[in-house]
Structure formats: structure tokens, C-alpha cells
N, CA, C, O and CB atoms as a CASP TS submission, in Angstrom:
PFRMAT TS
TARGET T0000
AUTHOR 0000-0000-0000
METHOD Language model
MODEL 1
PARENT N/A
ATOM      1  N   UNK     1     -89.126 -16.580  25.533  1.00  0.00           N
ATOM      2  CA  UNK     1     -89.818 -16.362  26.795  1.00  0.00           C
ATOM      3  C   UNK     1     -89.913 -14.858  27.027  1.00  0.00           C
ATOM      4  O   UNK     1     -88.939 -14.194  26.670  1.00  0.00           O
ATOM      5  CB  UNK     1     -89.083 -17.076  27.982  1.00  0.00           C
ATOM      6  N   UNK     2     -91.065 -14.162  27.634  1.00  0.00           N
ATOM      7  CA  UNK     2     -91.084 -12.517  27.202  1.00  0.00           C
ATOM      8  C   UNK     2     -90.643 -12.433  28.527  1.00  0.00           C
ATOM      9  O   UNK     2     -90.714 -13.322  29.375  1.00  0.00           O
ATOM     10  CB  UNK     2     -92.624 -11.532  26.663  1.00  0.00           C
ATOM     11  N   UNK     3     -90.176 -11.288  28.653  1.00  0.00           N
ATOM     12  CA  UNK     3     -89.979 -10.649  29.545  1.00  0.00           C
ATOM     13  C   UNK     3     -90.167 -10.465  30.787  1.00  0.00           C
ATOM     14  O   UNK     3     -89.178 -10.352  31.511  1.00  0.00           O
ATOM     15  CB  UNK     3     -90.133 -10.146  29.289  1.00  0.00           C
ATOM     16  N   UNK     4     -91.279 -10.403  31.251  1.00  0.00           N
ATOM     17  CA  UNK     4     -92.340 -10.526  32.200  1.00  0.00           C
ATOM     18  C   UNK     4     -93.596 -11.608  31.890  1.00  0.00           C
ATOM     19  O   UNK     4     -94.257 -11.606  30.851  1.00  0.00           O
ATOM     20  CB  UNK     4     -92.884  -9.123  32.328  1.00  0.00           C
ATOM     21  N   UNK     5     -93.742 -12.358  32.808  1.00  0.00           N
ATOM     22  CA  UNK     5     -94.813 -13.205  32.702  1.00  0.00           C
ATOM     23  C   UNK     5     -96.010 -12.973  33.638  1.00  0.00           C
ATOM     24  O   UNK     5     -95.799 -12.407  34.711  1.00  0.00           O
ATOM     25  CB  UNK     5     -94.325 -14.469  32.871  1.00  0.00           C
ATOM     26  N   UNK     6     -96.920 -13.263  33.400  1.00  0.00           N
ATOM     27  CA  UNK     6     -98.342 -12.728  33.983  1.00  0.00           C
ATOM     28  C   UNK     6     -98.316 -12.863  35.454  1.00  0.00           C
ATOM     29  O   UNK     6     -98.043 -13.968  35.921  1.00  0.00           O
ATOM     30  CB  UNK     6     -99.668 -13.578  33.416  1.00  0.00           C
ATOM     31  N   UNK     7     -98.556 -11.919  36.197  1.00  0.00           N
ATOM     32  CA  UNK     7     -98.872 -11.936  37.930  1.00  0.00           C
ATOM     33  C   UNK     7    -100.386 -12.801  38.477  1.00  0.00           C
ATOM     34  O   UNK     7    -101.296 -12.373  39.188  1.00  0.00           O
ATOM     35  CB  UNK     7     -99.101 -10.050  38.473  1.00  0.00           C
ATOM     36  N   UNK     8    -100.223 -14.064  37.872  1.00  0.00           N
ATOM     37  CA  UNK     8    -101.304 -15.192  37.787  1.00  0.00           C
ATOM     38  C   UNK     8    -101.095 -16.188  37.481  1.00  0.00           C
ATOM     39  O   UNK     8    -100.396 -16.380  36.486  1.00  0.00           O
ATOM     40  CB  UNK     8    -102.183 -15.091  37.140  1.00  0.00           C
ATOM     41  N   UNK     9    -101.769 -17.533  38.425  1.00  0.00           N
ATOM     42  CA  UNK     9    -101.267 -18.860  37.538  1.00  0.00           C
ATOM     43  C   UNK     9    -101.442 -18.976  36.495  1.00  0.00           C
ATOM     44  O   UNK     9    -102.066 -18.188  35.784  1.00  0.00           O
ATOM     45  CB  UNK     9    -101.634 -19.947  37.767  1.00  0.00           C
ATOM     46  N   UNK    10    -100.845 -20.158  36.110  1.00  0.00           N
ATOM     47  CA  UNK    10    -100.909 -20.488  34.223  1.00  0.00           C
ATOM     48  C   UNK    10    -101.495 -21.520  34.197  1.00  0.00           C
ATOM     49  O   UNK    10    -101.185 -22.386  35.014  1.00  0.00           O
ATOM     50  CB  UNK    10     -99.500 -20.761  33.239  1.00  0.00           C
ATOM     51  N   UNK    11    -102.713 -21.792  33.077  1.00  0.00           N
ATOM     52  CA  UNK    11    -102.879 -22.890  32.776  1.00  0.00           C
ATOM     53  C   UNK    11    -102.337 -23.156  32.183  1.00  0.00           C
ATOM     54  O   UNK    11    -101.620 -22.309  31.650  1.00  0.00           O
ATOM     55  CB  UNK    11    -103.599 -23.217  32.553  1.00  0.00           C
ATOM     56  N   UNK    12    -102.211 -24.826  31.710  1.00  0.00           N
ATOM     57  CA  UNK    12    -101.504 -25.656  30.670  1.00  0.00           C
ATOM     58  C   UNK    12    -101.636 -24.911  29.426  1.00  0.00           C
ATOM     59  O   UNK    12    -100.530 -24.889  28.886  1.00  0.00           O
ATOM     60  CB  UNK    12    -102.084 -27.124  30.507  1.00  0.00           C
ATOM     61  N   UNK    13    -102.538 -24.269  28.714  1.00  0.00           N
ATOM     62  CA  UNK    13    -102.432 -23.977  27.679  1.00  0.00           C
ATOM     63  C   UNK    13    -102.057 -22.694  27.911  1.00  0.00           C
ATOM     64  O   UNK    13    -103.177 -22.530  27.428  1.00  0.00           O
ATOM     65  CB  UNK    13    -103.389 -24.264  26.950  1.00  0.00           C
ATOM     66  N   UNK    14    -101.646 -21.668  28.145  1.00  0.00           N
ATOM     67  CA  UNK    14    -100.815 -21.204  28.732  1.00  0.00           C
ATOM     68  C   UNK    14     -99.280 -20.943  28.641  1.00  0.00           C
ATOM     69  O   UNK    14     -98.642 -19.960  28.264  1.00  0.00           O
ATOM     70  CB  UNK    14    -101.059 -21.650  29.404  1.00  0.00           C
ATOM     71  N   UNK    15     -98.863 -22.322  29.177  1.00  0.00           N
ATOM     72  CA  UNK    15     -97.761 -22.501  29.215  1.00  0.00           C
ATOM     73  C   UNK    15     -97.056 -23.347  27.833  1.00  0.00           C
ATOM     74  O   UNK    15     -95.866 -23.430  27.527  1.00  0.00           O
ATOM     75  CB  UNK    15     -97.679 -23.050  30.453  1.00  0.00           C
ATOM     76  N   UNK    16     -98.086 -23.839  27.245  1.00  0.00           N
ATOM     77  CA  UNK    16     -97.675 -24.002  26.022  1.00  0.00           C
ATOM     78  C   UNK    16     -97.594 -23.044  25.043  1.00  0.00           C
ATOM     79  O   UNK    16     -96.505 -23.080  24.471  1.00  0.00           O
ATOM     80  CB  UNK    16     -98.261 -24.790  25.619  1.00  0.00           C
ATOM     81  N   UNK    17     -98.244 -22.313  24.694  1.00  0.00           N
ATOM     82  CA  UNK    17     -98.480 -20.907  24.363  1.00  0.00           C
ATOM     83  C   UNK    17     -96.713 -20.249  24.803  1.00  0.00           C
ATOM     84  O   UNK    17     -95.926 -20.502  23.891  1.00  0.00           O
ATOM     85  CB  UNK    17    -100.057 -20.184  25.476  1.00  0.00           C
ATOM     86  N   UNK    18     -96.185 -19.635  25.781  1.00  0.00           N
ATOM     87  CA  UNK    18     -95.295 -19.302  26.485  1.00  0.00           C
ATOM     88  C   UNK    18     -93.970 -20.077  25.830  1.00  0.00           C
ATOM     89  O   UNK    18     -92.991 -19.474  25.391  1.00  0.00           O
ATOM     90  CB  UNK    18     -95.697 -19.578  27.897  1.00  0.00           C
ATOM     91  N   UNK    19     -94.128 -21.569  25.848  1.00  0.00           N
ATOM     92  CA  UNK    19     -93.056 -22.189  25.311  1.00  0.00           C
ATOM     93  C   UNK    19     -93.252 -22.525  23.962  1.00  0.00           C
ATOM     94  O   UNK    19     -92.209 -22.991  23.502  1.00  0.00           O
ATOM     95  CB  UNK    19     -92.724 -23.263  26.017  1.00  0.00           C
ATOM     96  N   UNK    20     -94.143 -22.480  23.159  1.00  0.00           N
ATOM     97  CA  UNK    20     -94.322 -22.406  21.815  1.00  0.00           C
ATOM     98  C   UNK    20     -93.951 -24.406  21.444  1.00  0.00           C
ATOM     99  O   UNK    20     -93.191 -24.867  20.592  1.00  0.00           O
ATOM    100  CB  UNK    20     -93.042 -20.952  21.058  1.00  0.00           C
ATOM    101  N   UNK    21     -94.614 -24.980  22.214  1.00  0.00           N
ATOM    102  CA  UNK    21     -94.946 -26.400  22.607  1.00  0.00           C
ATOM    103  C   UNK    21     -96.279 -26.541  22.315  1.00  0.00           C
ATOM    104  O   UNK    21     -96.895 -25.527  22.643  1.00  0.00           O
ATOM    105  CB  UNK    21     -94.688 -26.768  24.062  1.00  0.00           C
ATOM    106  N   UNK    22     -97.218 -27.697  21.655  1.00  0.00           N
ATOM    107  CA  UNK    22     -98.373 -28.392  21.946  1.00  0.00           C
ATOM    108  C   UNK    22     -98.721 -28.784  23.585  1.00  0.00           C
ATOM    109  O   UNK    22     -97.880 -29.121  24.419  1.00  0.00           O
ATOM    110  CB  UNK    22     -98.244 -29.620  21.102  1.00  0.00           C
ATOM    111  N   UNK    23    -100.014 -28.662  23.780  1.00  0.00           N
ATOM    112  CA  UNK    23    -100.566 -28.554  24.914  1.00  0.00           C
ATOM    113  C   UNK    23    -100.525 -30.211  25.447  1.00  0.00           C
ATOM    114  O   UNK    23    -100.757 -30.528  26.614  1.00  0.00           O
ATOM    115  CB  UNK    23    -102.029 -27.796  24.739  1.00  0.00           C
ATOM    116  N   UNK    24    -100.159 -31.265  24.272  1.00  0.00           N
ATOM    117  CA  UNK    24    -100.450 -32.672  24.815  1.00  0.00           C
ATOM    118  C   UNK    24     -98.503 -32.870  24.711  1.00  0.00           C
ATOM    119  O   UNK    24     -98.081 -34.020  24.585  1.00  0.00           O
ATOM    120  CB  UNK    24    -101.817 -33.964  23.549  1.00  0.00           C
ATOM    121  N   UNK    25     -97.623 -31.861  24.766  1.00  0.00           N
ATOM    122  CA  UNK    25     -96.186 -32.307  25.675  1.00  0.00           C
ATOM    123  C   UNK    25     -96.380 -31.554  27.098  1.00  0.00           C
ATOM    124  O   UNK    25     -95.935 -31.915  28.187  1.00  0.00           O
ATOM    125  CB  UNK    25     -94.497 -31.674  24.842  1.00  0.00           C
ATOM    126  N   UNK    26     -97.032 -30.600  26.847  1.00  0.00           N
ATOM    127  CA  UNK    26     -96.951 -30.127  29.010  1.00  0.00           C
ATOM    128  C   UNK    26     -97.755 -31.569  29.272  1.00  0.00           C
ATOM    129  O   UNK    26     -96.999 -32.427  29.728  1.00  0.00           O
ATOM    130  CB  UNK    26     -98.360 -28.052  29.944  1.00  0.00           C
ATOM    131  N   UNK    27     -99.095 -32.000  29.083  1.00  0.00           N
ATOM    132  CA  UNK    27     -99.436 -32.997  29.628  1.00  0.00           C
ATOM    133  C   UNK    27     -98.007 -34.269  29.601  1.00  0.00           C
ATOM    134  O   UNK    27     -97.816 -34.813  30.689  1.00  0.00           O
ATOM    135  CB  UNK    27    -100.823 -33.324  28.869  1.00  0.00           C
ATOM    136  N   UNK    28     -97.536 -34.489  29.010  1.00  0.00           N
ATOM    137  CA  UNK    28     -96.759 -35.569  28.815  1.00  0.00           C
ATOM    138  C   UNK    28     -95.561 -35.245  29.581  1.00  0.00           C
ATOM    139  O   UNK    28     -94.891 -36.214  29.939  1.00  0.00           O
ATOM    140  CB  UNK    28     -96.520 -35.875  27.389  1.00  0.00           C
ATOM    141  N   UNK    29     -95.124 -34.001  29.927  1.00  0.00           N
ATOM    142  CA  UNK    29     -94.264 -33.483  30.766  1.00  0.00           C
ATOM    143  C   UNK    29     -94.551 -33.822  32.252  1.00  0.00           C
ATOM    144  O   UNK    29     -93.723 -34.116  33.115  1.00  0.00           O
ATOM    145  CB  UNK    29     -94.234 -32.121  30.521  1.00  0.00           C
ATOM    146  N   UNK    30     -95.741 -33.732  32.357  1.00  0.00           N
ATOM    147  CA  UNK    30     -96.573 -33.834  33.854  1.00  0.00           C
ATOM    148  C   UNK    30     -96.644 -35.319  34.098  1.00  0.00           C
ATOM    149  O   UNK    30     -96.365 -35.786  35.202  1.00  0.00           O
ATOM    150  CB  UNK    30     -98.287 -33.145  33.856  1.00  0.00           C
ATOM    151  N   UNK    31     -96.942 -35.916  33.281  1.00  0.00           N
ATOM    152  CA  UNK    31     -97.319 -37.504  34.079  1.00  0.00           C
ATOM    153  C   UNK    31     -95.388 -38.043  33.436  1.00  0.00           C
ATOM    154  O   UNK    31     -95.238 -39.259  33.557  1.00  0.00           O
ATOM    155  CB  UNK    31     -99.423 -38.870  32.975  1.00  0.00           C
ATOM    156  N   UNK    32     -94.581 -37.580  33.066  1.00  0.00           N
ATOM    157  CA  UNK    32     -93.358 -38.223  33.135  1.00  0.00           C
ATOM    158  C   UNK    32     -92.937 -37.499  34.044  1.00  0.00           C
ATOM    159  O   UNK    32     -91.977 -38.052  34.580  1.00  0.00           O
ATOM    160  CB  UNK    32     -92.522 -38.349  32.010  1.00  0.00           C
ATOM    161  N   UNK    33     -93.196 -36.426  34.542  1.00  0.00           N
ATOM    162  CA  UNK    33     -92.390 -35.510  35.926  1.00  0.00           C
ATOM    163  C   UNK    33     -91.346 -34.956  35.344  1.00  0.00           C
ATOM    164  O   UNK    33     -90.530 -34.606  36.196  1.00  0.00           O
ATOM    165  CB  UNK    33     -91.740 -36.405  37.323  1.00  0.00           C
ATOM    166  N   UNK    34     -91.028 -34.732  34.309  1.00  0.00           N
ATOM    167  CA  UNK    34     -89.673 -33.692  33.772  1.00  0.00           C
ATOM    168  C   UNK    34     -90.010 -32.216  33.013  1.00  0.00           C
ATOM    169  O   UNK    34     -89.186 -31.735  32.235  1.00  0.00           O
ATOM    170  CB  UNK    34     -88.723 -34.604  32.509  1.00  0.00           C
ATOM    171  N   UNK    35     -91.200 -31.590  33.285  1.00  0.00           N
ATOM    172  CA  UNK    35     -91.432 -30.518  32.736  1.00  0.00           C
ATOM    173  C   UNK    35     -91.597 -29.591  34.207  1.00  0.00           C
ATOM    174  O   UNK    35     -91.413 -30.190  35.266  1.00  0.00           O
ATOM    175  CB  UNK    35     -92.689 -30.662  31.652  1.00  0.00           C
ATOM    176  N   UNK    36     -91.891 -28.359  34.229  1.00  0.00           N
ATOM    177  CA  UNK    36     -92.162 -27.970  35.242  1.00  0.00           C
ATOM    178  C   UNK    36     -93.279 -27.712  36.048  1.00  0.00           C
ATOM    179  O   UNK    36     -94.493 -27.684  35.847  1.00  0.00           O
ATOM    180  CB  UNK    36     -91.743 -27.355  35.169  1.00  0.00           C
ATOM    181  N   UNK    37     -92.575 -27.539  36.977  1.00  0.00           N
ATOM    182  CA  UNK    37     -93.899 -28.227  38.260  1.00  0.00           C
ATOM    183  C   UNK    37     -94.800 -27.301  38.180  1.00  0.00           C
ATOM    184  O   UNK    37     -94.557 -26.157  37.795  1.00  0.00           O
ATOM    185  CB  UNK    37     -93.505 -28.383  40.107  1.00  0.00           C
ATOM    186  N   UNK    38     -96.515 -27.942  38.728  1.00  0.00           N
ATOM    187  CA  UNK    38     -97.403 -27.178  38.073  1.00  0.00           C
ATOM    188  C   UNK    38     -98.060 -28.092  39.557  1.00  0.00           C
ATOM    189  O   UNK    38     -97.256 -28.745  40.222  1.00  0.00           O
ATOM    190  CB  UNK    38     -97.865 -27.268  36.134  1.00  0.00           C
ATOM    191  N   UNK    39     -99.132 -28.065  39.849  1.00  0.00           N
ATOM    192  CA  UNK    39    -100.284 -28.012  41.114  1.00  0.00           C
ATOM    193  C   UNK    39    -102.187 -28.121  40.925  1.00  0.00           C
ATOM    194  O   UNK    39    -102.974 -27.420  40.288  1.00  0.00           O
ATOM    195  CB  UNK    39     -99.984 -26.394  41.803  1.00  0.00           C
ATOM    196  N   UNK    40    -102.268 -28.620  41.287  1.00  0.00           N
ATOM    197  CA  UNK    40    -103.461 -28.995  41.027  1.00  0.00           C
ATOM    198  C   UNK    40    -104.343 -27.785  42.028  1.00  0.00           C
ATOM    199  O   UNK    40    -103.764 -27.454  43.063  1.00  0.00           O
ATOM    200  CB  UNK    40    -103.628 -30.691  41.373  1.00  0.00           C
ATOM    201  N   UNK    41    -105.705 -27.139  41.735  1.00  0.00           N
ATOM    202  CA  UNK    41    -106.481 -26.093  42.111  1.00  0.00           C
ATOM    203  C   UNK    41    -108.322 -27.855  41.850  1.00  0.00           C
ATOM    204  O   UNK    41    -108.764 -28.126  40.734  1.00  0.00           O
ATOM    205  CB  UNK    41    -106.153 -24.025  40.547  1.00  0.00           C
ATOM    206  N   UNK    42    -108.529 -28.131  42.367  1.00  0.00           N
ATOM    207  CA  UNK    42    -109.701 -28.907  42.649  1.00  0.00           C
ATOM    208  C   UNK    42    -109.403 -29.599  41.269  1.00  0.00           C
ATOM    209  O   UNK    42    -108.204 -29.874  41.322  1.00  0.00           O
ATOM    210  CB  UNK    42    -111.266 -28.079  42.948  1.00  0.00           C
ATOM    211  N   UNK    43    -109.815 -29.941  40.276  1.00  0.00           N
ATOM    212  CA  UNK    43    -109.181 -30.523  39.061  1.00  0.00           C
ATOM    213  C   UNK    43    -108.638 -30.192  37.926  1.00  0.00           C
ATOM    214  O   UNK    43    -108.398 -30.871  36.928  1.00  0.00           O
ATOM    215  CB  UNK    43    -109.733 -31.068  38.678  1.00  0.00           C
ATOM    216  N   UNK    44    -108.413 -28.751  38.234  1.00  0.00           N
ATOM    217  CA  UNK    44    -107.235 -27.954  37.156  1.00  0.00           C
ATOM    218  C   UNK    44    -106.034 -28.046  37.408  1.00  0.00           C
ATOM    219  O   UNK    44    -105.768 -27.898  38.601  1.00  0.00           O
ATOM    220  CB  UNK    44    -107.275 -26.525  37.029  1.00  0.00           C
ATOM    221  N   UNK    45    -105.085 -28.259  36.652  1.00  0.00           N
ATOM    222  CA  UNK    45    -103.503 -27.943  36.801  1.00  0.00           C
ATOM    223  C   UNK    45    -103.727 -26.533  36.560  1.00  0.00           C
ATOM    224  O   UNK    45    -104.369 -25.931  35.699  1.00  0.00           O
ATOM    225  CB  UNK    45    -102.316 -28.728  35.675  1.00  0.00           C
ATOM    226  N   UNK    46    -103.030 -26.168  37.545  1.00  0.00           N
ATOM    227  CA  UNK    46    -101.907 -24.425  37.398  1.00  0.00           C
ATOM    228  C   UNK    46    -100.743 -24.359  37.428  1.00  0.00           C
ATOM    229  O   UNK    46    -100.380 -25.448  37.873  1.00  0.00           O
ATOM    230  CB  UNK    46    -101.936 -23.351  38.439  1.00  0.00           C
ATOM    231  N   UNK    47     -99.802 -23.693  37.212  1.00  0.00           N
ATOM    232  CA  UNK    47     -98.567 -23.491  37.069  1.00  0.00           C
ATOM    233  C   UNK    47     -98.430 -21.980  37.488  1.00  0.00           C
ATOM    234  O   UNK    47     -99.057 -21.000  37.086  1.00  0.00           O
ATOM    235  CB  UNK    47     -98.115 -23.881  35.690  1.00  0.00           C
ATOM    236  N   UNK    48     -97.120 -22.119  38.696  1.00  0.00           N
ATOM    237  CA  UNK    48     -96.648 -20.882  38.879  1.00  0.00           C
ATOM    238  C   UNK    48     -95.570 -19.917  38.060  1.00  0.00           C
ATOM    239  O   UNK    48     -94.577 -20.461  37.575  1.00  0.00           O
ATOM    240  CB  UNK    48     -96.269 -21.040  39.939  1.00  0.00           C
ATOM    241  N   UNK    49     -95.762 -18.514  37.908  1.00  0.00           N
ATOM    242  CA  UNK    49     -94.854 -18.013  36.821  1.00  0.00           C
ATOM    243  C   UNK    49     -93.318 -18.185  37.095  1.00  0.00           C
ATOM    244  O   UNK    49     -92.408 -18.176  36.265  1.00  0.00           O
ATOM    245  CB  UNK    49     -95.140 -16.518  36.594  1.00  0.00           C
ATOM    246  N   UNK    50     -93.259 -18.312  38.190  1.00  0.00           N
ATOM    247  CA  UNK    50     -92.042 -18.036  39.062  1.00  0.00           C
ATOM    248  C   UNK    50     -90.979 -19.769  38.465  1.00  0.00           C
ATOM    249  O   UNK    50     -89.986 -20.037  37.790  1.00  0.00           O
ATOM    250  CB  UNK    50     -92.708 -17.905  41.279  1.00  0.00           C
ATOM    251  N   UNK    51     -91.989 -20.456  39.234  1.00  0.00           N
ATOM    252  CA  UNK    51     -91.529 -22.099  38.717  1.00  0.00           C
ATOM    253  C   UNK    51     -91.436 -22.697  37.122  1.00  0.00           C
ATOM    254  O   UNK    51     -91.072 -23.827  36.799  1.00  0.00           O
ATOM    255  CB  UNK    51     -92.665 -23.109  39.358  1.00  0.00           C
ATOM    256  N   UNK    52     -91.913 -21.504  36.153  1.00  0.00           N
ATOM    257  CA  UNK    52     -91.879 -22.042  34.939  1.00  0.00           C
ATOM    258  C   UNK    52     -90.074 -21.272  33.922  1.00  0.00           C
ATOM    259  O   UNK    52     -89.289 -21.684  33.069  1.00  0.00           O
ATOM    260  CB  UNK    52     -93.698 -21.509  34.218  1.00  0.00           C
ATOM    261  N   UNK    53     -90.294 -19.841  34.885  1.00  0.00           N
ATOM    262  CA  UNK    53     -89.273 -19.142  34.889  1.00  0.00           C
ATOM    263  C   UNK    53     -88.025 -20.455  35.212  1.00  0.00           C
ATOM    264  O   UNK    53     -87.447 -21.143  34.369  1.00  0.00           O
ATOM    265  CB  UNK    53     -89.502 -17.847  36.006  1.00  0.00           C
ATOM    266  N   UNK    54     -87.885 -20.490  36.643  1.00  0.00           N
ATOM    267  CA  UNK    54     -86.983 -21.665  37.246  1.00  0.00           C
ATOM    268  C   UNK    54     -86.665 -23.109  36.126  1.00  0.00           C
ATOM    269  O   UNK    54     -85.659 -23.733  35.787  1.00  0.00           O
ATOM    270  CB  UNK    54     -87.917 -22.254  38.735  1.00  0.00           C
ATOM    271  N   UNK    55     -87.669 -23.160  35.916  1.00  0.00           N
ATOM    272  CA  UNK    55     -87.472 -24.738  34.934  1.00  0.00           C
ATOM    273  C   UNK    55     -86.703 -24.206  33.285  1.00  0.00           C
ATOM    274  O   UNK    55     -85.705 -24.719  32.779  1.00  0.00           O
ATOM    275  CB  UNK    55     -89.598 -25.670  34.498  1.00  0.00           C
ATOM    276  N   UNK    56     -87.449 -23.163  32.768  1.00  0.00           N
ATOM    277  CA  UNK    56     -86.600 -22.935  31.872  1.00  0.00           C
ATOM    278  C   UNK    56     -85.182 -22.161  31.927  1.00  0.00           C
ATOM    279  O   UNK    56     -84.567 -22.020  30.870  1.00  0.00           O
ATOM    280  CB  UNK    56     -87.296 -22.455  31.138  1.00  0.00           C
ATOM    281  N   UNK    57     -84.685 -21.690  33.053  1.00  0.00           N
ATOM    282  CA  UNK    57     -83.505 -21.545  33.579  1.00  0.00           C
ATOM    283  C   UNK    57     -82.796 -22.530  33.798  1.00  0.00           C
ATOM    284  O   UNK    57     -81.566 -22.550  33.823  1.00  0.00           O
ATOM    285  CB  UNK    57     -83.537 -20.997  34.495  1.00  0.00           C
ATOM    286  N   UNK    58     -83.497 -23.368  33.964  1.00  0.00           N
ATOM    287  CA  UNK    58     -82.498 -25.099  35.040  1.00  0.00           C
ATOM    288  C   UNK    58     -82.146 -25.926  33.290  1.00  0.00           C
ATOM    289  O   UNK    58     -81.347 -26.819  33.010  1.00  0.00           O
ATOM    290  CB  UNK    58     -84.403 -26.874  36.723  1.00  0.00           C
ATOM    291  N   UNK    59     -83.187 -25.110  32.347  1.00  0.00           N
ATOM    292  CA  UNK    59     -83.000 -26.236  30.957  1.00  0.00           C
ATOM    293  C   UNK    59     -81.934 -25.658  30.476  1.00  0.00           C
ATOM    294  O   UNK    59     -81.218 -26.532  29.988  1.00  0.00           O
ATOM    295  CB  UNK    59     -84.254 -26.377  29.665  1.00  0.00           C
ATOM    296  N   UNK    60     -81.461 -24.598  30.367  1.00  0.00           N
ATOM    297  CA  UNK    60     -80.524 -23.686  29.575  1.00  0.00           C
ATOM    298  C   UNK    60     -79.246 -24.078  30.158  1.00  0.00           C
ATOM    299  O   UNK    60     -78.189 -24.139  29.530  1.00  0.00           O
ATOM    300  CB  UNK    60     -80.811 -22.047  29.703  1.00  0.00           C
ATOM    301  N   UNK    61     -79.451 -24.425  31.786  1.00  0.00           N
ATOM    302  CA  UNK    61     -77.807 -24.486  32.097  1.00  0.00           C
ATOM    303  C   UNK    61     -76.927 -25.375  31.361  1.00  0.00           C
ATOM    304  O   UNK    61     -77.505 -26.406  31.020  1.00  0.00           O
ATOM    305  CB  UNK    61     -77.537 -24.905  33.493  1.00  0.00           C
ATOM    306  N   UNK    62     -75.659 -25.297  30.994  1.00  0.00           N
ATOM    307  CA  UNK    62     -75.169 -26.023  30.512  1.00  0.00           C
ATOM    308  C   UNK    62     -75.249 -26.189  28.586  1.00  0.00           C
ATOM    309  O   UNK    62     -74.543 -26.890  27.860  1.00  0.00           O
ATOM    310  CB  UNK    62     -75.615 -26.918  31.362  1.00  0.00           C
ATOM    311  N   UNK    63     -76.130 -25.462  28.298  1.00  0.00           N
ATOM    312  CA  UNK    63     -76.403 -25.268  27.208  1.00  0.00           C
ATOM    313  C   UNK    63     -75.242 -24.044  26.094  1.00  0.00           C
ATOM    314  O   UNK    63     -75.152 -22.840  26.336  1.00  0.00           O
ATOM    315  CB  UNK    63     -77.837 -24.905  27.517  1.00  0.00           C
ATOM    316  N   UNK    64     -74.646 -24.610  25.166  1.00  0.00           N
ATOM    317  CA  UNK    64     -73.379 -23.249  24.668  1.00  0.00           C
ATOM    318  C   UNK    64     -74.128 -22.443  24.590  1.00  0.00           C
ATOM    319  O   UNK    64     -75.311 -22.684  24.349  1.00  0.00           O
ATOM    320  CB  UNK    64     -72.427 -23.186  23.237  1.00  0.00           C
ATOM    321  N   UNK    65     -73.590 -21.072  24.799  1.00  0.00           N
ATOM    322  CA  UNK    65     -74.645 -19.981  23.916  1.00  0.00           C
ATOM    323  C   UNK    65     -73.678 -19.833  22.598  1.00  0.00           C
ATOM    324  O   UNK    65     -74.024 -19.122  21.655  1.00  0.00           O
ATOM    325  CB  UNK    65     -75.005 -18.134  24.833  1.00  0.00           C
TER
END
């Protein structure tokens, strides 16, 4: 995950890109509800940088380093 992430929503591809994931597990993330939360703009999903930050923080906890 770099450093800084863009001062703009994310699209899905995007955020796959970012997590180095296929674009049909964010979809599959979204309709099971366990990936991070993302918002609909008229019939686009977006994703905030802030909330994708948060979700891959919330995945790590508990994780050994």
C-alpha cells in the first residue's frame, strides 16, 4: 500500500490496482459486505481513500509481523 493515496475517490479498479487484487474480488467483496466500504455516485461505486486505508488497517490487526 504506498504511502499516500490519491486526494480523490477510487474507483473499483483502482482499488484493485492499490491492493494488487482482480477487479471481480472488490466486486465480490461488495455484494458479500466484507471488503471495504465504498458508495455509490448515480451508478458508479467510489471508494474513499481514508476508508480503504481503515479496512486495510482493521485486516492487519492481529496479524504476526
Amino acid at each position: 500500500m504506498p504511502q499516500s493515496l490519491p486526494d480523490r475517490y477510487l474507483t473499483p479498479v483502482d482499488v484493485a490496482e492499490l491492493l494488487g487484487v482482480p477487479i471481480e474480488t472488490i466486486y465480490q467483496w461488495r455484494r458479500k459486505r466484507t471488503g471495504p466500504r465504498g458508495f455509490r455516485v448515480g451508478r458508479h461505486v467510489r471508494f474513499d481513500p481514508n476508508d480503504i486505508r481503515a479496512w486495510v488497517e482493521s485486516q492487519m490487526e492481529g496479524v504476526a509481523a
